[in-house]
PATOR-502144 format. One record per atom (N, C-alpha, C): atom name; z negated, x negated, y negated; residue in one letter. Coordinates in steps of 0.1 Angstrom, whole numbers, always signed. Each point is the difference from the previous one (the first is absolute). Example, Ala and Ser with C-alpha at 12.3 -4.5 7.8 and 13.67 -1.06 7.14 Angstrom:
% PATOR-502144
atome  pz  px  py  residu
N  -78  -132  +57  A
CA  +0  +9  -12  A
C  +0  -9  -12  A
N  +7  +4  -11  S
CA  +0  -9  -11  S
C  -8  +8  -11  S
% end
This chain:
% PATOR-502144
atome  pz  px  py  residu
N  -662  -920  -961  X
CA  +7  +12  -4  X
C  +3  -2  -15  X
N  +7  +5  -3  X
CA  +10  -5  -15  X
C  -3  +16  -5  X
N  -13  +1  -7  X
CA  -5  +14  -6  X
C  +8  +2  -11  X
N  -1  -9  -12  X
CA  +15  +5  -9  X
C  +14  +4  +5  X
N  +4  -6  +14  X
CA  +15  +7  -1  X
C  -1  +16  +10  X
N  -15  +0  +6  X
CA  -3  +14  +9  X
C  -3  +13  -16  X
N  +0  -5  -11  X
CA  -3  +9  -9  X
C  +8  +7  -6  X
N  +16  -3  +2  X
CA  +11  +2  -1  X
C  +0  +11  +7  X
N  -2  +2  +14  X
CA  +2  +10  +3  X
C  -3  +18  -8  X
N  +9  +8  +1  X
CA  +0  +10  -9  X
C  -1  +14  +9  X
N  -14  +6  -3  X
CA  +2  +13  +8  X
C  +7  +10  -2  X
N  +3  +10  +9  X
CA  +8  +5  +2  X
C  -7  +19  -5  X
N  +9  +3  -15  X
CA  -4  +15  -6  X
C  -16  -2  -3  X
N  -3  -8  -10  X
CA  -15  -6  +2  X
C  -5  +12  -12  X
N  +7  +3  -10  X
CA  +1  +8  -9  X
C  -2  +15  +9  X
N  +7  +7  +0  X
CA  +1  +13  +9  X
C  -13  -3  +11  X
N  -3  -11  +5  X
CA  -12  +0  +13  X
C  -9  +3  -11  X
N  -5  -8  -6  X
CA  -14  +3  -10  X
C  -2  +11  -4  X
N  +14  +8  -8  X
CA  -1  +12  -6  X
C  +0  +10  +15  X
N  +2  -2  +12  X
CA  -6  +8  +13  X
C  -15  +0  +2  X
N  -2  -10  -3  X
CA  -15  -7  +6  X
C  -11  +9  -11  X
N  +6  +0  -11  X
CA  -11  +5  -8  X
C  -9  -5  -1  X
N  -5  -9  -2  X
CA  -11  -13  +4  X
C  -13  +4  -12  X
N  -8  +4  +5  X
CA  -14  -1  -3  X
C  -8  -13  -7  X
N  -6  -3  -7  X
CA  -1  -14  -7  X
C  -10  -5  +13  X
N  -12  +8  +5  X
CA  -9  -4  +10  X
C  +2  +7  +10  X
N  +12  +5  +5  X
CA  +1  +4  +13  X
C  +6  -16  +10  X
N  +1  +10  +14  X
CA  +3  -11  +11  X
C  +13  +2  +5  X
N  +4  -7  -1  X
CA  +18  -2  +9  X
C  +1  -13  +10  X
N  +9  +8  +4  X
CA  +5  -10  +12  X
C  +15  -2  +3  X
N  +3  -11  -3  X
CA  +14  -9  +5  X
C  +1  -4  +10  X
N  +9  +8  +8  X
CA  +0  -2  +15  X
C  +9  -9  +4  X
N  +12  -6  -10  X
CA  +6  -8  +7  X
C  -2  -11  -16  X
N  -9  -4  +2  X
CA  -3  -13  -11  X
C  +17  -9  -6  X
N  +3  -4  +11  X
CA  +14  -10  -2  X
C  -8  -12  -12  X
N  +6  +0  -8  X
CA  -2  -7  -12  X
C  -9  -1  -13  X
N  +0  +12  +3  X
CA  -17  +9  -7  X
C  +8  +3  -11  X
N  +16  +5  -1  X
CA  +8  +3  -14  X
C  -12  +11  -9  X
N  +1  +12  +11  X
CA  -8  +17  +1  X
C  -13  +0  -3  X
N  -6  -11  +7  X
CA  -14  -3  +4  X
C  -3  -7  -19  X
N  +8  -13  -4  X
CA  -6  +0  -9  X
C  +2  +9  -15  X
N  +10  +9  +0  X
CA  +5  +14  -9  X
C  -13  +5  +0  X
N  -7  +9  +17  X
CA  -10  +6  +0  X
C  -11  -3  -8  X
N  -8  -16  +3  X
CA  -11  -7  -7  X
C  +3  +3  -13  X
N  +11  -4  -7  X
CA  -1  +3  -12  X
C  -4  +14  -9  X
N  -1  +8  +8  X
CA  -5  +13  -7  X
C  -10  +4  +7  X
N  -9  -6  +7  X
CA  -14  +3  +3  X
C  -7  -7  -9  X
N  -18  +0  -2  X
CA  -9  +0  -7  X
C  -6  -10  +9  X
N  -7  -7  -4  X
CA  -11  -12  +10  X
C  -7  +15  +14  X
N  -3  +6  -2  X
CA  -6  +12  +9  X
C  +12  -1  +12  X
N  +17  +2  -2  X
CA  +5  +7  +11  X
C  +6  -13  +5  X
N  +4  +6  +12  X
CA  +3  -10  +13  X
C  +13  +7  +7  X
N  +6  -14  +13  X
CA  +9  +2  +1  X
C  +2  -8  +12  X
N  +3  +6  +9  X
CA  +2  -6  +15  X
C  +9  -6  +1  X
N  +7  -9  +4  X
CA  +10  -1  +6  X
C  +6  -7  +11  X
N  +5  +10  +6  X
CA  +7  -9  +17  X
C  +14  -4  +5  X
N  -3  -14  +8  X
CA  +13  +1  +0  X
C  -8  -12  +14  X
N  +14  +2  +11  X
CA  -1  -12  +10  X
C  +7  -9  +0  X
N  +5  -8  -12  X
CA  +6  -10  -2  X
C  -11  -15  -4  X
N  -1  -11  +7  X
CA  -8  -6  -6  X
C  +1  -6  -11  X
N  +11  -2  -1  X
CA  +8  -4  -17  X
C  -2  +6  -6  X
N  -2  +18  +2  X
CA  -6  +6  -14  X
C  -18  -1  -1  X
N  -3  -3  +12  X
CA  -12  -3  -2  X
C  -5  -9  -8  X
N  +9  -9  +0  X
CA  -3  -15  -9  X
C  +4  -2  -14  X
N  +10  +12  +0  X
CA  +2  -1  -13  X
C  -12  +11  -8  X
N  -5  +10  +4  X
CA  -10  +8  +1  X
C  -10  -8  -8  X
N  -2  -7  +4  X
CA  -12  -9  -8  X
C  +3  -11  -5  X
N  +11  -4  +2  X
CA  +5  -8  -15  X
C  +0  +5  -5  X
N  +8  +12  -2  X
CA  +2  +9  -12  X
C  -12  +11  -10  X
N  -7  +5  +11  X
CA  -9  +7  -1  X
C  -15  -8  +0  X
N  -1  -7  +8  X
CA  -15  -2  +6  X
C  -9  +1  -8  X
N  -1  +3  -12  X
CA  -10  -4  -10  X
C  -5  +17  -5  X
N  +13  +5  +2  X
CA  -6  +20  -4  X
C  +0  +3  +7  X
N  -18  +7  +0  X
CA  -8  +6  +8  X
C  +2  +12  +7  X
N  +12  +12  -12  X
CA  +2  +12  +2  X
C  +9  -1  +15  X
N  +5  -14  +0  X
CA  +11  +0  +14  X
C  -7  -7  +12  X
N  +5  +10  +9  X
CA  -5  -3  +15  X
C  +10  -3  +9  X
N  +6  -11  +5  X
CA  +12  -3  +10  X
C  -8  +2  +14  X
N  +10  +3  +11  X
CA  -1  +5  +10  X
C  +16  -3  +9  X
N  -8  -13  +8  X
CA  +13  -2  +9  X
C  +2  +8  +13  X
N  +8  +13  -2  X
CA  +0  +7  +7  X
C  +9  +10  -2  X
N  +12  +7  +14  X
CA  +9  +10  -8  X
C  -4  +9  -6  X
N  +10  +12  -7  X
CA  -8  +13  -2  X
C  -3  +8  +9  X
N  +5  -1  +12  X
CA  -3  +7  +11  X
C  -16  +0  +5  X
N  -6  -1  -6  X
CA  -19  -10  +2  X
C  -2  +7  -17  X
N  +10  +8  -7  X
CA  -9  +6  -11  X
C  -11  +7  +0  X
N  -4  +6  +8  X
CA  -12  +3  +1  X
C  -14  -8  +3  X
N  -1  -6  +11  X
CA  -7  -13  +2  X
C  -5  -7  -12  X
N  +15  -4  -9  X
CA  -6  -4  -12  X
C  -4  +0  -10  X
N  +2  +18  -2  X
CA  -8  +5  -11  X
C  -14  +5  +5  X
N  +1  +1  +15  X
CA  -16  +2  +6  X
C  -9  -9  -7  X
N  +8  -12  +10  X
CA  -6  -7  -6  X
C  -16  -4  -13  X
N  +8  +8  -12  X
CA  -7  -2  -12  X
C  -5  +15  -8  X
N  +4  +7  +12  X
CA  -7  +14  -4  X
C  +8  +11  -11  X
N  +10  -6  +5  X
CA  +18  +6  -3  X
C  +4  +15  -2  X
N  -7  +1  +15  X
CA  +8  +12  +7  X
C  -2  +14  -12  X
N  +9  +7  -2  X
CA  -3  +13  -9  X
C  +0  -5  -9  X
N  +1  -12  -8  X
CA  -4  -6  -13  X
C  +10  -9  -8  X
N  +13  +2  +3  X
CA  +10  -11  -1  X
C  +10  +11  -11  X
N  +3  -6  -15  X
CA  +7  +8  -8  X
C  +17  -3  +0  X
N  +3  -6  +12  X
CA  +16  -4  -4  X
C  +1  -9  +9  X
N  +13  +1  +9  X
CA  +3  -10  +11  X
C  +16  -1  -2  X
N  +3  -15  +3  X
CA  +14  -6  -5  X
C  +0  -4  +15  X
N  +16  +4  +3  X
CA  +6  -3  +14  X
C  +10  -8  -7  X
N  +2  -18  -1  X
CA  +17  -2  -8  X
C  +5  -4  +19  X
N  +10  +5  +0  X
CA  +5  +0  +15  X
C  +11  -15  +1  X
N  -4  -5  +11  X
CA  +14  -8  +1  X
C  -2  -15  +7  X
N  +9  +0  -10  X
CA  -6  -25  +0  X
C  -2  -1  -9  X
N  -7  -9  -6  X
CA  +3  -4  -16  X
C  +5  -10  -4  X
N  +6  +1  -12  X
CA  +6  -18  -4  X
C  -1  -8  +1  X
N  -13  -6  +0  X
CA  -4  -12  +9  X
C  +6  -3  +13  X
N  -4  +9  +8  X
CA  +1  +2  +13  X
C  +20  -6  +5  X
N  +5  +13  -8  X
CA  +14  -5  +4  X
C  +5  -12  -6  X
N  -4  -7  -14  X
CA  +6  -8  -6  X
C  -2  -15  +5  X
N  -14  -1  +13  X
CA  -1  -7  +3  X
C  +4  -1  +15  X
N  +12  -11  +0  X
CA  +6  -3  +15  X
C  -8  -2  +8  X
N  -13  -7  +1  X
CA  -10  -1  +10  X
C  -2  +10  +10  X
N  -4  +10  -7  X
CA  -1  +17  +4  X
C  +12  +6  +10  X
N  +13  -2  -6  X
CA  +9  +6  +14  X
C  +5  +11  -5  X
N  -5  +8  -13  X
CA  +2  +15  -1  X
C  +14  -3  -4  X
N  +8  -7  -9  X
CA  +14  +2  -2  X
C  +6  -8  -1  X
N  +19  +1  +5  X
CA  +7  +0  +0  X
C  +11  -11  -10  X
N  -9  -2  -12  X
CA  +9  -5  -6  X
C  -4  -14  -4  X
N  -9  -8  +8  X
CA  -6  -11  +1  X
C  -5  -7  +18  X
N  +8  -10  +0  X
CA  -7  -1  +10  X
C  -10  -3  +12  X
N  -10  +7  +5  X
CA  -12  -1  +2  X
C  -4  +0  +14  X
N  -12  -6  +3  X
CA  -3  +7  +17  X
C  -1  +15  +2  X
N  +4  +9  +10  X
CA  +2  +12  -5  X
C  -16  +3  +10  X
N  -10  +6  -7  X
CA  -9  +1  +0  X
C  -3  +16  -3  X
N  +0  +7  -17  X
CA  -5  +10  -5  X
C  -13  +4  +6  X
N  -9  -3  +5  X
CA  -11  +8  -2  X
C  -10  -2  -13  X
N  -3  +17  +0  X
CA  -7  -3  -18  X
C  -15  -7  +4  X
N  -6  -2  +15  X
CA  -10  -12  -1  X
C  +5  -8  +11  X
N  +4  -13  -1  X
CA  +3  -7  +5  X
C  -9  -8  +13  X
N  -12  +2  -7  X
CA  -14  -2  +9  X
C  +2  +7  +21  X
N  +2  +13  -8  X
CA  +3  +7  +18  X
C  +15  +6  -1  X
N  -1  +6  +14  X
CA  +8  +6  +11  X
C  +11  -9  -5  X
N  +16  +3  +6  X
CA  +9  -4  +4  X
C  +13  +2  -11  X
N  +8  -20  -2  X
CA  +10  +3  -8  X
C  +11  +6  +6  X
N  +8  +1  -19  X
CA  +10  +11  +9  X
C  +13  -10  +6  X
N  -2  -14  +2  X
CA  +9  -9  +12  X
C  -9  +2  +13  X
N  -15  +3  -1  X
CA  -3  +1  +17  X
C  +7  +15  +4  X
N  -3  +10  -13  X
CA  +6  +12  +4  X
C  +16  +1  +8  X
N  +5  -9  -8  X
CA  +15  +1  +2  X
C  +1  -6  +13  X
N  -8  -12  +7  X
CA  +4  -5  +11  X
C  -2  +9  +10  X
N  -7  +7  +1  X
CA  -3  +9  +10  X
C  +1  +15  +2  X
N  +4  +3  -13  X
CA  +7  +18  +0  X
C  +11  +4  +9  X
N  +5  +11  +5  X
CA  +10  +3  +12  X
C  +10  +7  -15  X
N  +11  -4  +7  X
CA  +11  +5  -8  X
C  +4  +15  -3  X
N  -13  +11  +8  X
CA  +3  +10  -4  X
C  -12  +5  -12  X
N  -10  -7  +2  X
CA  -16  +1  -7  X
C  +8  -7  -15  X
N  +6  -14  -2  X
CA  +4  -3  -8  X
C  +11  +8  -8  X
N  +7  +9  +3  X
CA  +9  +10  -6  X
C  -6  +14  -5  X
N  -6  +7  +7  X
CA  -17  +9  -1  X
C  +1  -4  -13  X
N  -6  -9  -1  X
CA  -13  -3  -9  X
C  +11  -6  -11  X
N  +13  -7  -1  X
CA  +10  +0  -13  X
C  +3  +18  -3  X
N  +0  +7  +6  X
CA  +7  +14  -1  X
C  -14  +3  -8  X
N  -7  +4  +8  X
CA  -12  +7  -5  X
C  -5  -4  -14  X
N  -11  -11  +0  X
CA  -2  -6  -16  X
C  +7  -6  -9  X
N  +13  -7  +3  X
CA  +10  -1  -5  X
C  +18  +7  -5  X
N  -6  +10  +7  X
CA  +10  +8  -1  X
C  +15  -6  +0  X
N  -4  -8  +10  X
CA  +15  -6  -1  X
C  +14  +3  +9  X
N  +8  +4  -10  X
CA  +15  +4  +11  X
C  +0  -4  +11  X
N  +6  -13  +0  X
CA  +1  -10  +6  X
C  -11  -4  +10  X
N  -10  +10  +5  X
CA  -9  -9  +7  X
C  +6  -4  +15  X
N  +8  +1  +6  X
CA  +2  +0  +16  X
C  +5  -15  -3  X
N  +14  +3  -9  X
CA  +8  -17  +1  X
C  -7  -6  -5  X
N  -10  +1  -12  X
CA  -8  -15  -4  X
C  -12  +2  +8  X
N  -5  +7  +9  X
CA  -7  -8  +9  X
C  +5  -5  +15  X
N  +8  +7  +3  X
CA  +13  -9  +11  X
C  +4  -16  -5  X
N  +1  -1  -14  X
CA  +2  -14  -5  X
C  -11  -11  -4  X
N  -11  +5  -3  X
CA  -15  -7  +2  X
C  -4  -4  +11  X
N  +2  +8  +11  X
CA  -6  -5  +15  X
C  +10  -7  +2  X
N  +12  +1  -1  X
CA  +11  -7  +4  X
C  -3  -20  -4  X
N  -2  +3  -11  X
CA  -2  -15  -8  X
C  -15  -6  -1  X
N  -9  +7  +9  X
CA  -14  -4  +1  X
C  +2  +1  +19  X
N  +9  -1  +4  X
CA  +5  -5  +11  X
C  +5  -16  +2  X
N  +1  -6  -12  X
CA  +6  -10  -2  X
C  -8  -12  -5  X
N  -10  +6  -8  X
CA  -6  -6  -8  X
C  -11  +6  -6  X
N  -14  +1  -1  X
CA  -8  +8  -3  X
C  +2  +5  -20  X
N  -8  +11  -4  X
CA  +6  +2  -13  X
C  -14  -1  -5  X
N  +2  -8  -10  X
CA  -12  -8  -8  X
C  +0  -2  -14  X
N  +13  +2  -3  X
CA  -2  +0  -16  X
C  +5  +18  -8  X
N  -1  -1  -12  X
CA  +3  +8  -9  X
C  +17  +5  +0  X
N  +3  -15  -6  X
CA  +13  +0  -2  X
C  +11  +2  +11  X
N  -3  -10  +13  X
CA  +7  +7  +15  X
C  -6  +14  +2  X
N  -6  +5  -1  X
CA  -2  +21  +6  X
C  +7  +3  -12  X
N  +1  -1  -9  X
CA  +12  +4  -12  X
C  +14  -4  +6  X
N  +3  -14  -2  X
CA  +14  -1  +7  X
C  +4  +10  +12  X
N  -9  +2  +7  X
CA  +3  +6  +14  X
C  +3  +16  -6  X
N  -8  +4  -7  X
CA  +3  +15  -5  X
C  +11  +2  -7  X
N  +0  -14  -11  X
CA  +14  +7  -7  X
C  +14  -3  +5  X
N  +2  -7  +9  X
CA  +10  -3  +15  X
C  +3  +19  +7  X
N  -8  +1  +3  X
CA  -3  +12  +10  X
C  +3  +9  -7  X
N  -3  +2  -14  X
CA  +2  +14  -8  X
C  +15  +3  -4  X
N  +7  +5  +4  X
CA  +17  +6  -5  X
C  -1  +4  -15  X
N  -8  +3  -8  X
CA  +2  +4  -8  X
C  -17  +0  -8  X
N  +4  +0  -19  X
CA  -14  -5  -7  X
C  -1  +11  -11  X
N  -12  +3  -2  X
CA  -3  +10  -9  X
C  +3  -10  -12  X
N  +3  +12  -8  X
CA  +5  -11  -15  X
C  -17  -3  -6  X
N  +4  -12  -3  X
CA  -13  -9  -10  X
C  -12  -2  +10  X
N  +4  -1  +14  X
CA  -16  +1  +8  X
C  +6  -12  +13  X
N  -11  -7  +2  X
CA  +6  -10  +10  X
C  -4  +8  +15  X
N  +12  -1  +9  X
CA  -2  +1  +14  X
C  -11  -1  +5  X
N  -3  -5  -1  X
CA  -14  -3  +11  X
C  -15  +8  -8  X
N  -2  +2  -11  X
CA  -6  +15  -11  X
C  -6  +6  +8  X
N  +6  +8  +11  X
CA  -8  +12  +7  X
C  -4  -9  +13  X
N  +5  -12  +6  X
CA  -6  -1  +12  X
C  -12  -10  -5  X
N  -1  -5  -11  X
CA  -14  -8  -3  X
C  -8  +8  -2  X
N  +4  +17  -9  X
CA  -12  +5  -1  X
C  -7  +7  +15  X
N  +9  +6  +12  X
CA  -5  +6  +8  X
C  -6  -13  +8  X
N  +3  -13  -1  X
CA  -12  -9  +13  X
C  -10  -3  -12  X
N  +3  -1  -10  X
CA  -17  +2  -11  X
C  -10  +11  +5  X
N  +4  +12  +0  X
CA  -8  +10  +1  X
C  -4  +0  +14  X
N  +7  -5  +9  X
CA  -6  +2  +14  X
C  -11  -12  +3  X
N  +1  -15  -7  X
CA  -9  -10  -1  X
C  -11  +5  -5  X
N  +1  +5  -13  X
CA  -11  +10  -1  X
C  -5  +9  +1  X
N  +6  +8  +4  X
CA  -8  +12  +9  X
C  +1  +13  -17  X
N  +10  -5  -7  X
CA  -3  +4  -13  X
C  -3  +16  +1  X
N  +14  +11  +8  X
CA  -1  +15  -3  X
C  -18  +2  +7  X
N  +0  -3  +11  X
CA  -15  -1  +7  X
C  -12  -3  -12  X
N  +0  -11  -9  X
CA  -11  +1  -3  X
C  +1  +10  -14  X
N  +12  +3  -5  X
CA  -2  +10  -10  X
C  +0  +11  +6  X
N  +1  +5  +5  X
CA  -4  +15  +9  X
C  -13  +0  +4  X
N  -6  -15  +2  X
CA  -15  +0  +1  X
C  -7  +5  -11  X
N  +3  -11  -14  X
CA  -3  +0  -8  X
C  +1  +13  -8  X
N  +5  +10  -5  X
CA  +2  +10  -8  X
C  -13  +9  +6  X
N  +2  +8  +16  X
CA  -14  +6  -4  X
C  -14  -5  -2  X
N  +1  -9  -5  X
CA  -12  -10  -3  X
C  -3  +0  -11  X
N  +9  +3  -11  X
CA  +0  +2  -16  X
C  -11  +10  -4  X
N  +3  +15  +13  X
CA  +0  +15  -2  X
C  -21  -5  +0  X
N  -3  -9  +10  X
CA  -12  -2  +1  X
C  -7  -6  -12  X
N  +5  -6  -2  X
CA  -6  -10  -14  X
C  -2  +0  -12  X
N  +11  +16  -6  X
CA  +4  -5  -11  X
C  -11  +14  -7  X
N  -5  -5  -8  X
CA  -8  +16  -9  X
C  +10  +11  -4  X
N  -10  +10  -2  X
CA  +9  +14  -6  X
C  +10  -10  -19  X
N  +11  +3  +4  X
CA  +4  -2  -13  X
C  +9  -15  +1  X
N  -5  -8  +10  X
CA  +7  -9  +6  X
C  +14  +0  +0  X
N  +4  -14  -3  X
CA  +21  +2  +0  X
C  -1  -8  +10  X
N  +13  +1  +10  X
CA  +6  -8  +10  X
C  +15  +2  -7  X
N  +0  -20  -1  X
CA  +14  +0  -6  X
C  +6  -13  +13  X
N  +13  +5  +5  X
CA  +6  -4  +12  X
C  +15  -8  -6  X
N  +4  -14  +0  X
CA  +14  -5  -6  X
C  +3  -2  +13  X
N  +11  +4  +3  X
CA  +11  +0  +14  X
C  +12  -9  -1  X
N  +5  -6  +7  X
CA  +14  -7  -5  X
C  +11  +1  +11  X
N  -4  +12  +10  X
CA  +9  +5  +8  X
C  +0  +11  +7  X
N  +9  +6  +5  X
CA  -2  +19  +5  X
C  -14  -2  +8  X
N  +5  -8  +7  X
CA  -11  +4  +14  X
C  -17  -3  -6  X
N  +0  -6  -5  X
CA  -15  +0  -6  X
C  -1  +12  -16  X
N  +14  +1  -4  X
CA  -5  +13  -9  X
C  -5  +17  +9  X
N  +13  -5  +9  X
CA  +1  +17  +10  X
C  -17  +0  +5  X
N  -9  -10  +5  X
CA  -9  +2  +3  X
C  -13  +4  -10  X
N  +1  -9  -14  X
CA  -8  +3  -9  X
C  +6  +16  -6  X
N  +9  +4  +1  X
CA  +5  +15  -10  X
C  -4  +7  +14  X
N  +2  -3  +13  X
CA  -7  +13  +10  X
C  -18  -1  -3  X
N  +0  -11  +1  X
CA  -19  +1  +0  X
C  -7  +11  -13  X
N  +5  -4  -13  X
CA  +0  +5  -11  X
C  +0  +15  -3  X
N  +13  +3  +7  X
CA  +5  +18  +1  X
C  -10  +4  +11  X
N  -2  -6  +8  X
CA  -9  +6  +7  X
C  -18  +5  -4  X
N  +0  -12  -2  X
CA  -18  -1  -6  X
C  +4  +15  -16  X
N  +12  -6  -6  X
CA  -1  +14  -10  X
C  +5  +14  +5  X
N  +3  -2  +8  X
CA  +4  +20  +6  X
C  -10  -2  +13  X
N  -6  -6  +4  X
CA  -15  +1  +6  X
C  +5  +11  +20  X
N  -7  +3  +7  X
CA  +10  +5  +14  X
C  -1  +15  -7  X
N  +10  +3  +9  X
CA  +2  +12  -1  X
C  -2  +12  +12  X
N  -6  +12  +0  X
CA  -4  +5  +10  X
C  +11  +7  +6  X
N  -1  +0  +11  X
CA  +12  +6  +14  X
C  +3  +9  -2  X
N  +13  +5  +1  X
CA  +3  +13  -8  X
C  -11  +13  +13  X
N  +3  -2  +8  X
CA  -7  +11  +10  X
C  -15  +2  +2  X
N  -5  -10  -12  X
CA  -15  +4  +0  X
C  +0  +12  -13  X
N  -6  +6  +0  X
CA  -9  +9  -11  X
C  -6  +0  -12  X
N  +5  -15  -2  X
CA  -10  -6  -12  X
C  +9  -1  -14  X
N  -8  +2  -11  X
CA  +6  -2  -10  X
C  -6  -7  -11  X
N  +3  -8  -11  X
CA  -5  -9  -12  X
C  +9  -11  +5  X
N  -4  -13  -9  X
CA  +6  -10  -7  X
C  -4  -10  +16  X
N  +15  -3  +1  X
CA  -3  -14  +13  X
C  -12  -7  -2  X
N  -5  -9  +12  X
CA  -13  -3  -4  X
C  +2  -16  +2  X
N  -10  -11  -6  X
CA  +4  -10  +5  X
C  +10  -9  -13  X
N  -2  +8  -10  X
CA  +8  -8  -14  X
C  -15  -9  -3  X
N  +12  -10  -4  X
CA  -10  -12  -6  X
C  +7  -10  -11  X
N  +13  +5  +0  X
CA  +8  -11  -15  X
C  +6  +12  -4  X
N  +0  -3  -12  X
CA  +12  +5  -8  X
C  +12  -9  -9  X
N  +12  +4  -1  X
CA  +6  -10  -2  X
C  +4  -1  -12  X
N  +1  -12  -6  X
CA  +1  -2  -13  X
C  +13  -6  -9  X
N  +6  +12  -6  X
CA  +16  -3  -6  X
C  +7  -2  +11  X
N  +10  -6  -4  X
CA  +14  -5  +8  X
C  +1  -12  +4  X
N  +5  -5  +10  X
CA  +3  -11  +10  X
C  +9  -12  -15  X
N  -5  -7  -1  X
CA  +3  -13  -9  X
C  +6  -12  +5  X
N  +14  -4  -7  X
CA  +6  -12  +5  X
C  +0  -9  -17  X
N  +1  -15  +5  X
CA  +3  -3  -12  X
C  +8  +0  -12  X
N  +0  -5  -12  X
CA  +13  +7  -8  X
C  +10  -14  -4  X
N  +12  +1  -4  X
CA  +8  -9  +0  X
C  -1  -11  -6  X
N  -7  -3  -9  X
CA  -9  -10  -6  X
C  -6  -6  +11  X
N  -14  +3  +7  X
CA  -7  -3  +9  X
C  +14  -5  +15  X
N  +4  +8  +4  X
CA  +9  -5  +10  X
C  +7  -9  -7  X
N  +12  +0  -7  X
CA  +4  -14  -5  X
C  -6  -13  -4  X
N  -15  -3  -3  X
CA  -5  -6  -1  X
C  -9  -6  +13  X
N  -2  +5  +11  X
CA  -4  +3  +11  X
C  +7  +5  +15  X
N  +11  -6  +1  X
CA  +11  +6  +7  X
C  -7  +6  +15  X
N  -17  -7  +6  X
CA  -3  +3  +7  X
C  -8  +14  -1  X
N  +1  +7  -11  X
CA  -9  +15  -3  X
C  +10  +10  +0  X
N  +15  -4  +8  X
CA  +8  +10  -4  X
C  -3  +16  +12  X
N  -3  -6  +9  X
CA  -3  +9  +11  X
C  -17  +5  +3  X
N  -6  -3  -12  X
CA  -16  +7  +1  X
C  +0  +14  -3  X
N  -13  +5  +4  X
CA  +2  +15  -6  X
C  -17  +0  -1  X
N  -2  +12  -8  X
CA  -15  -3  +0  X
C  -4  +15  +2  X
N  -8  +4  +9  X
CA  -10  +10  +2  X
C  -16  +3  -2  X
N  -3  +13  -12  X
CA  -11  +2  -2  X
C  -5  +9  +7  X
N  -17  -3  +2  X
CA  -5  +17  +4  X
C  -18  -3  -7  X
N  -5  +12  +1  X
CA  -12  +1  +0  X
C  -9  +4  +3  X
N  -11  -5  +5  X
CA  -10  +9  +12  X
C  -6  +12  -11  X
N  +6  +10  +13  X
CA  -13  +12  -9  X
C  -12  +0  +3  X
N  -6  +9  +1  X
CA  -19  -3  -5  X
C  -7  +10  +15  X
% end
């Protein structure tokens, strides 16, 4: 692994996260999606030999860079494992109710995509693969061989929100009728063939790599796992700070959020009166994107948004 050129990698609103995070010099945090350890090593730096810092991720690459990078500070604890298991792993270590700050960075990370090996994109050519552990379940060319042409359209509409999903998946089975689809660059060709028309500055095939990413991974699934898992963990006073880099994982983290802070509310035809019951976040400031600086220097932070909340007591 080539640890000087993984160092390069630049997180995403690392500024604005910290100042969410509020970081405690000896409190405990947890990085739920490690990637690179951009966040993970920001955080260390403003703890005290006393505080600690979990972090998980199911990539084994980040696991390895984990301890190149880190192995030597004590405050950090790696954990190869999604966030969907956040509880488990702060059981673990006697977590639970006791965690001052939890970082969700959502997505793929630079690594991830910049290396063709992986599958995640488009603009290199690669075995098309994407899963963020490569170890299990199934790539996204086994996926492709065997999806039905309506399941494959579904699933471009849905997480990809793509126009176009009937004809470009009428044109994927069409051409995996011929010849199995195995690389990067052929499931691109075939998409941008099939598409009549291109969003300006975005390549064709953009939404259908991200919706067979998310379904390889299981991604809306395990962050819908993961969020009320935070509500468990985190102490009175706790921040849960959430980076999104698309509707469907924002729409999910901004329902979870409004919910936990306007807490249920009672039926109008019962009798009862006071404050809904069942609050447990409150939310903190306004929904945060990067600023023109940071996006022009980072052309991949143009679509993040960042969400705070805080456990009440």
């Amino acid at each position: 692994m080539n640890i000087v050129g993984e160092r390069l990698h630049r997180p995403v609103l690392l500024t604005e996260t910290l100042e969410a995070l509020a970081i405690l010099p000896n409190g405990r945090y947890v990085d739920g999606a490690f990637g690179r350890g951009g966040h993970t090593e920001a955080i260390l730096e403003r703890l005290s030999p006393d505080g600690q810092l979990l972090a998980l991720d199911r990539d084994p690459a980040a696991e390895e860079y984990a301890y190149l990078r880190f192995g030597k500070d004590r405050r950090l604890i790696f954990a190869r494992r999604p966030f969907s298991q956040l509880v488990e792993g702060a059981a673990e270590r006697g977590w639970i109710g006791r965690v001052n700050g939890i970082l969700f960075d959502l997505g793929v990370s630079s690594p991830q995509l910049d290396d063709p090996a992986r599958g995640f994109s488009f603009t290199r050519d690669g075995p098309l693969d994407m899963r963020m552990d490569p170890t299990s379940g199934y790539s996204a060319a086994e996926w492709l061989a065997c999806v039905t042409e309506a399941e494959l359209a579904r699933v471009l509409a849905q997480f990809g929100e793509e126009r176009f999903h009937r004809r470009i998946a009428r044109e994927i089975i069409a051409a995996r009728q011929q010849s199995p689809i195995t690389t990067t660059g052929r499931l691109a060709r075939i998409v941008a063939a099939a598409a009549p028309t291109r969003e300006p500055g975005k390549h064709p095939a953009t939404r259908v790599f991200q919706a067979i990413r998310i379904v390889i991974n299981d991604e809306l699934r395990e962050l819908s796992t993961a969020l009320p898992q935070t509500v468990r963990i985190l102490a009175p006073g706790g921040r849960l700070a959430v980076i999104s880099f698309h509707s469907l994982e924002d729409r999910l983290v901004k329902q979870f959020m409004r919910e936990q802070a306007h807490g249920r509310e009672w039926p109008l035809d019962l009798p009862v009166t006071g404050e809904p019951e069942g609050k447990t976040l409150r939310l903190v400031g306004r929904p945060l994107r990067p600023g023109k600086v940071e996006a022009a220097a980072n052309p991949r932070a143009r679509s993040a948004l960042l969400r705070v909340a805080e456990r009440l007591a």
